[in-house]
Residue, then its C-alpha position, 0 to 999 in steps of 0.5 A: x654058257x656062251x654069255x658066262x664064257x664071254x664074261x670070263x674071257x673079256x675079265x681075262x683080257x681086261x687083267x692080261x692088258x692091264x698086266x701088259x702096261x705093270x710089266x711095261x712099267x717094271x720094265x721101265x723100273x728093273x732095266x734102269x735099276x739093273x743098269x745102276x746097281x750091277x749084280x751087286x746092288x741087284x744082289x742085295x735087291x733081289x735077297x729082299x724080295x723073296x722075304x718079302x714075297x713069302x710074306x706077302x703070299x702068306x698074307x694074300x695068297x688064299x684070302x683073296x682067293x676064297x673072298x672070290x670064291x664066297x663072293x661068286x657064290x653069294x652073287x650066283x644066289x642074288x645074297x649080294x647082302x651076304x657077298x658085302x659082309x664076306x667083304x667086310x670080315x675079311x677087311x679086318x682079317x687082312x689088317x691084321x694078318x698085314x700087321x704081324x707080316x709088317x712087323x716079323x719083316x722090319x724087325x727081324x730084317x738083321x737076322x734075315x738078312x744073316x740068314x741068307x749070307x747077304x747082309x747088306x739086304x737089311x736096309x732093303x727089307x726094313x723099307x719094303x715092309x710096310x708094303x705087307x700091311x697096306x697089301x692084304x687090305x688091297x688084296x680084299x678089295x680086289x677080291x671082293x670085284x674079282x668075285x662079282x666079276x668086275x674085273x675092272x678096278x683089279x686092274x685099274x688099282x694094279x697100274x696106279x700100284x705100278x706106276x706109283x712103285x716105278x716112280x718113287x722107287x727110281x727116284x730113290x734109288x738114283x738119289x740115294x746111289x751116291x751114297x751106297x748100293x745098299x742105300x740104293x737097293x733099299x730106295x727101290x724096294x720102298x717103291x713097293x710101299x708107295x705103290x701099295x698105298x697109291x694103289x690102295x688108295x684107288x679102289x678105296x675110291x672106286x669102292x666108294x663111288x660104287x657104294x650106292x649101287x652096291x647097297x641099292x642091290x643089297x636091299x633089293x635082295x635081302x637075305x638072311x646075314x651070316x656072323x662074322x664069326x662064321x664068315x672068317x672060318x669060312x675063309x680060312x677052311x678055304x684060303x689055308x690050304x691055298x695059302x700053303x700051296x702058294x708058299x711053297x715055292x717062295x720057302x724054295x726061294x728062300x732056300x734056293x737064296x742060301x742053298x744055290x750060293x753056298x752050292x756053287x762055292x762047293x762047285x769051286x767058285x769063289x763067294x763073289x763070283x757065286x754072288x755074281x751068278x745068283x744076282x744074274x738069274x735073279x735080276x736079269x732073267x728072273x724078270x724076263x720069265x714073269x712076264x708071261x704070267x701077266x696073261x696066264x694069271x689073268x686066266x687063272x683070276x678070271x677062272x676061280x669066280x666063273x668056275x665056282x659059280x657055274x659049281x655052286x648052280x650044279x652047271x657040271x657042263x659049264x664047269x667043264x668048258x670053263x676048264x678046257x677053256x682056261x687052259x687052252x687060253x694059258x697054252x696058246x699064250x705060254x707055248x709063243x712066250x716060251x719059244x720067243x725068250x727061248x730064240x731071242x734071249x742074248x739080243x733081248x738081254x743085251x737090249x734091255x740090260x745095255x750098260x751091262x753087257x757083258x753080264x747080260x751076256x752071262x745071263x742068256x744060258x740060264x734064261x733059256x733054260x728058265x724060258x721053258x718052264x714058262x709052259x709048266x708054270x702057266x699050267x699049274x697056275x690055271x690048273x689050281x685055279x681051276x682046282x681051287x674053283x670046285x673046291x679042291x683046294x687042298x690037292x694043288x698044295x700036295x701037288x706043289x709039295x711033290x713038285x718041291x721035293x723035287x725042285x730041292x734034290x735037283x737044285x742041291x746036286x745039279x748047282x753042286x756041279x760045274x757042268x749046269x752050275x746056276x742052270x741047275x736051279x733052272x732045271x730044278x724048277x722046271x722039273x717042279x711045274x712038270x710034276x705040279x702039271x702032271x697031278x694037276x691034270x689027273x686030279x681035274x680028270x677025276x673030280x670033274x669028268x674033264x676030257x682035252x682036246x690034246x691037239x687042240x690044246x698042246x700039239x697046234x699051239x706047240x707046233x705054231x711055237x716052233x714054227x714062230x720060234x725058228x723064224x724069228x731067231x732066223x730073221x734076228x741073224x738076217x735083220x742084225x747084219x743090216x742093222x743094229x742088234x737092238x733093233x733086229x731084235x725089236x724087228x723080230x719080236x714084232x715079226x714073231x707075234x705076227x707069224x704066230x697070230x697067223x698061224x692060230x688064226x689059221x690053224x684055228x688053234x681058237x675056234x670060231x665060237x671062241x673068237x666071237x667071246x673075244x671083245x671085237x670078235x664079230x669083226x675078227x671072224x668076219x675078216x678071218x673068214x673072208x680069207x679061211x673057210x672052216x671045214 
């Protein structure tokens, strides 16, 4: 167990990084774009991408998930022959999935863009829609690595898909600003189809090179071939379910698209200013929250082909220590991420978003509602993950579904309202992920006999949060009366991951067994225990 744990924590760790360097990447593309295109432009940016992301999950969200699973399970058996024809059925299921997104984007982006009140989205939607057919096959790719555990060319493929996006999406978007903010909205988003093509391109290469090795160990174990036929249904039995509960929240999106301006101006604001604030959590806070789920998905990925190996072998135990394990990795991430955005949301605003300050300043109300839903959010991704790894993958949906019955009622009478306005949404969603979380929590307990550890997993990690968020808030109020706002806040943030990774180590909040799974961990312990005794 202690060598599949290691596995699953160094595959976590290899995504979480290369997750770190495409947010630094989407850093370096949303803060310039923002700075151009005001809540205008990023308005018609930011109506295109829920369309797209819709599309995308329906077209990816459960096929990879179960090309992982199968695969994981072949490989668990030594049937790699029978993981490399799962591989190669779910190529052509991609493509053809990836046409038909393509096409219901690009010609039915008029009537879509009507639908969410901002017309001038169109032009936007048209240039991202290729991305829908090159990112399914993508998706196969990775899957198909994920599965063997090979976590590498994931993550690799992802950074070549970022880097390509950032920089044909800039220099578009700068050259085409002269003629309009839907021009330019419209350049960036086709950033999204380079980079799926760059990145495409990549793990095509890495398939490629590793195509020897892959067929030696194909024909050192032979077994009998499943039809493809077989194959396909296979991954539909599994990835449907997957795929439904994915697009929940992007149809709330979607709604939340229509529904939230359309509340605000029953509220009493007029349809620019409600414009204006949906633009506001879309492009200036909507960014900031995704940034935690780097880490938190890395665990969920990781978890699904390590958790369906060790339940494909009858390991109930390992099973069990794959899932504490997952979600304590999920919590002492998301608990600092939340409480670090929570304490530091005007200055980071006000950092990034520079030429809009004053927008940026509007802004940090509403992400320090959405910073605490960061925790739920992390949960649910790792529990389903989880769930979807015992094969389970139908109870996350109905979880989801409960969520966003939810997430509707509030979202509908809190926006209507000019008390939380634009927080409602907030409030809305957070409400989702704690309902999500909840049925989760009960449904890993009945089918998996899995116990917590709450102090372990919940009140260290929160604790440490608390204690990291107070001080760094208190040292941004005494380094910014030295020094620029800008770089107090720099300062803090840096003050803040130290503290936190103080008290873990010291409170624990990962063990020794753990750290040692770690890559480098040896060495960690080693130092840690020169200073720290366990008792």
């Amino acid at each position: 167990m202690e060598r599949k744990s290691k596995k699953f924590v160094q595959g976590a760790a290899i995504l979480g990084i290369a997750g770190v360097g495409v947010k630094f990447l989407g850093a370096i593309f949303r803060i310039p774009l923002t700075n151009w295109l005001g809540e205008d432009g990023m308005a018609y940016y930011g109506a295109a991408y829920p369309v797209y992301s819709l599309l995308l999950i329906i077209a990816t969200a459960g096929i990879p998930v179960a090309i992982s699973r199968m695969v994981s399970q072949r490989a668990a058996e030594k049937n790699y022959g029978g993981a490399d024809r799962v591989f190669k059925a779910s190529i052509v299921l991609m493509a053809a999935i990836g046409l038909i997104s393509f096409a219901i984007c690009f010609f039915g982006a008029e009537p879509i863009a009507r639908a969410v009140k901002i017309p001038s989205a169109a032009l936007a939607l048209k240039t991202i829609a290729p991305a829908l057919f090159f990112v399914p096959i993508l998706a196969s790719f990775r899957g198909y690595f994920q599965g063997l555990q090979n976590m590498n060319p994931t993550a690799i493929s992802e950074i070549m898909e970022q880097l390509c996006r950032v920089v044909v999406g800039l220099i578009l978007a700068y050259v085409l600003l002269k003629n309009s903010l839907a021009q330019a909205a419209a350049g960036a988003t086709f950033g999204a189809t380079a980079g799926s093509i760059g990145g495409l391109a990549l793990i095509v290469a890495i398939y490629m090179v590793n195509r020897k090795r892959i067929h030696k160990r194909i024909d050192e174990n032979p077994c009998k071939l499943e039809p493809t036929g077989s194959i396909i249904w296979q991954i539909l039995v599994i990835a449907v379910p997957i795929t439904i509960g994915a697009a929940i929240f992007p149809i709330m999106s979607n709604i939340d698209t229509a529904m939230i301006v359309n509340r605000l101006v029953d509220a009493g604001y007029s349809q620019s200013d409600a414009e204006g604030m949906f633009g506001l959590m879309t492009g200036f806070c909507s960014s900031l929250i995704g940034f935690p789920q780097v880490f938190t998905q890395a665990v969920a990925v990781s978890l699904v082909p390590a958790i369906s190996a060790a339940h494909q072998v009858g390991d109930k135990e390992g099973v069990r220590e794959h899932i504490k394990l997952g979600l304590r990795l999920t919590l002492v991430l998301g608990f600092p991420c939340a409480a670090g955005i929570f304490a530091l949301s005007k200055p980071i605003l006000t950092l990034l978003f520079f030429k809009q300050t004053e927008s940026a300043i509007a802004a940090a109300p509403t992400l320090m509602v959405m910073s605490i839903g960061i925790i739920f959010l992390s949960m649910v991704q790792t529990l389903t993950g989880a769930l979807q790894g015992i094969g389970k993958q139908m109870h996350p949906v109905k979880n989801l579904a409960y969520g966003a019955v939810v997430k509707i009622i509030l979202t509908y009478v809190l926006v209507g309202t000019v008390t939380f306005n634009i927080n409602g949404a907030a409030i809305g969603t957070i409400a989702a992920y704690v309902v999500a979380a909840f049925f989760d929590v009960r449904d890993l307990k009945k089918f998996t006999d899995t116990k917590f550890d709450i102090s372990l997993t919940f009140i260290k990690p929160f604790v440490a949060s608390v204690i990291m968020g107070v001080l760094v808030y208190l040292s941004y109020l005494g380094v910014s009366t030295f020094v620029s706002s800008g770089i107090a806040t720099l300062i803090s943030v840096f003050i803040g991951v130290v503290v936190y990774v103080v008290l873990a180590l010291f409170m624990r909040i990962i063990t020794t067994e753990e750290m040692l799974n770690l890559p480098q961990g040896d060495k960690l312990v080693r130092v840690i225990d020169k200073f720290y005794k366990e008792k």
